[in-house]
C-alpha positions as CSV (number, residue, x, y, z in Angstrom):
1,X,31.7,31.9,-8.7
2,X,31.7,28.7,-6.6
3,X,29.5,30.7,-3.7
4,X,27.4,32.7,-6.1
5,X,25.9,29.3,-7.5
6,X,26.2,27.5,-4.1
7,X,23.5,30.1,-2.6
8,X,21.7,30.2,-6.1
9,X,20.9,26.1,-5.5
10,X,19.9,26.7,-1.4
11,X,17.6,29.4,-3.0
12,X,15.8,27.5,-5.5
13,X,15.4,24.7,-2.8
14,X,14.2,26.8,-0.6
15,X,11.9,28.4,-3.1
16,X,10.5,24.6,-4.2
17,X,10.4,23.6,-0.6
18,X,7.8,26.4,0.0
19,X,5.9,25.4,-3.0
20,X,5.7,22.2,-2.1
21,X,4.6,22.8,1.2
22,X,1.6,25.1,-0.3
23,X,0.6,22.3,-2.3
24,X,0.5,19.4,0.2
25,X,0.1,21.5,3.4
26,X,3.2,20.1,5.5
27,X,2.8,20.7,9.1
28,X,7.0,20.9,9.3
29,X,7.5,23.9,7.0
30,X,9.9,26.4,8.4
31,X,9.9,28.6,5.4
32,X,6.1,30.1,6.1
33,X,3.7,27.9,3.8
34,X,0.2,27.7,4.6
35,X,0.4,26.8,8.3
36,X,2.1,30.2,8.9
37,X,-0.7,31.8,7.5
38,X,-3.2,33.1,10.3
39,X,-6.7,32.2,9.6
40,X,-9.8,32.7,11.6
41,X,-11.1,29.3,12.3
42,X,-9.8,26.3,13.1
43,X,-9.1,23.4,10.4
44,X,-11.0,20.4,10.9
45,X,-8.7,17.6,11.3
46,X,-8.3,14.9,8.5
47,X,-10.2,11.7,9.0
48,X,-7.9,8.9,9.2
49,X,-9.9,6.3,6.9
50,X,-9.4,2.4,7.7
51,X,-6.9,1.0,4.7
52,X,-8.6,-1.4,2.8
53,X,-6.1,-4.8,1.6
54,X,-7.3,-6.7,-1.2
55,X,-7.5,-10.2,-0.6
56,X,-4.8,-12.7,-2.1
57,X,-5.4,-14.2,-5.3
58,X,-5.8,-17.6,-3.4
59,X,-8.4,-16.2,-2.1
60,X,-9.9,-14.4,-4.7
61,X,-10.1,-17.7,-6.9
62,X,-11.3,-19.5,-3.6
63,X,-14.1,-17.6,-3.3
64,X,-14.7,-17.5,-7.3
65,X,-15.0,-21.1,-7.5
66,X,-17.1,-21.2,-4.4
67,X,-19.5,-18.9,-6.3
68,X,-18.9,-20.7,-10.1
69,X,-20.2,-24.0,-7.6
70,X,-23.0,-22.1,-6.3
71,X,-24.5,-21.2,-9.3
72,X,-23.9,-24.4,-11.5
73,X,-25.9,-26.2,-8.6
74,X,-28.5,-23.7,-9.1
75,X,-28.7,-24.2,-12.9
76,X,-28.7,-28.4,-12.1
77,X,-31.5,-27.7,-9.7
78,X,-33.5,-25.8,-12.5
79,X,-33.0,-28.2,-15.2
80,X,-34.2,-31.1,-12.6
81,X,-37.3,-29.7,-11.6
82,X,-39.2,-28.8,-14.9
C-alpha cells in the first residue's frame, strides 16, 4: 500500500507541476507544458520594465514640506499684494 500511494503523490505532483507550468509558462518544464507545444511563430520576448522604488518616508515628508512651504509663501505673497 506504501508504493501504491507513494506513486499516487509523484502523480498528482506531476499533474500540478504541468498545470502550473500552463498557467505561468515556465521555460524549465520537463513534463510538456506550453513551451513543448509547437507553434508557428516565434514569441515575442517579454519586455523587462525598469523597477520603480518608492522613495523613503524621509523623503516623502521632505519633499511634502518643501511643497506645504511653497504654497504658504504663495498665499503670503497674495494676501500682501491686494
Amino acid at each position: 500500500m506504501g508504493n501504491d500511494d507513494a506513486e499516487a503523490r509523484r502523480k498528482r505532483a506531476a499533474e500540478l507541476r504541468k498545470q502550473i507550468a500552463d498557467i505561468v509558462g515556465s521555460k524549465d518544464d520537463k513534463t510538456g507544458g506550453q513551451d513543448s507545444i509547437p507553434t508557428g511563430q516565434d514569441e515575442t520576448p517579454r519586455r523587462n520594465a525598469p523597477r520603480v522604488h518608492p522613495i523613503s518616508p524621509r523623503e516623502f515628508i521632505e519633499q511634502r514640506m518643501r511643497e506645504l512651504d511653497r504654497n504658504k509663501d504663495e498665499e503670503d505673497d497674495g494676501k500682501k499684494q491686494p
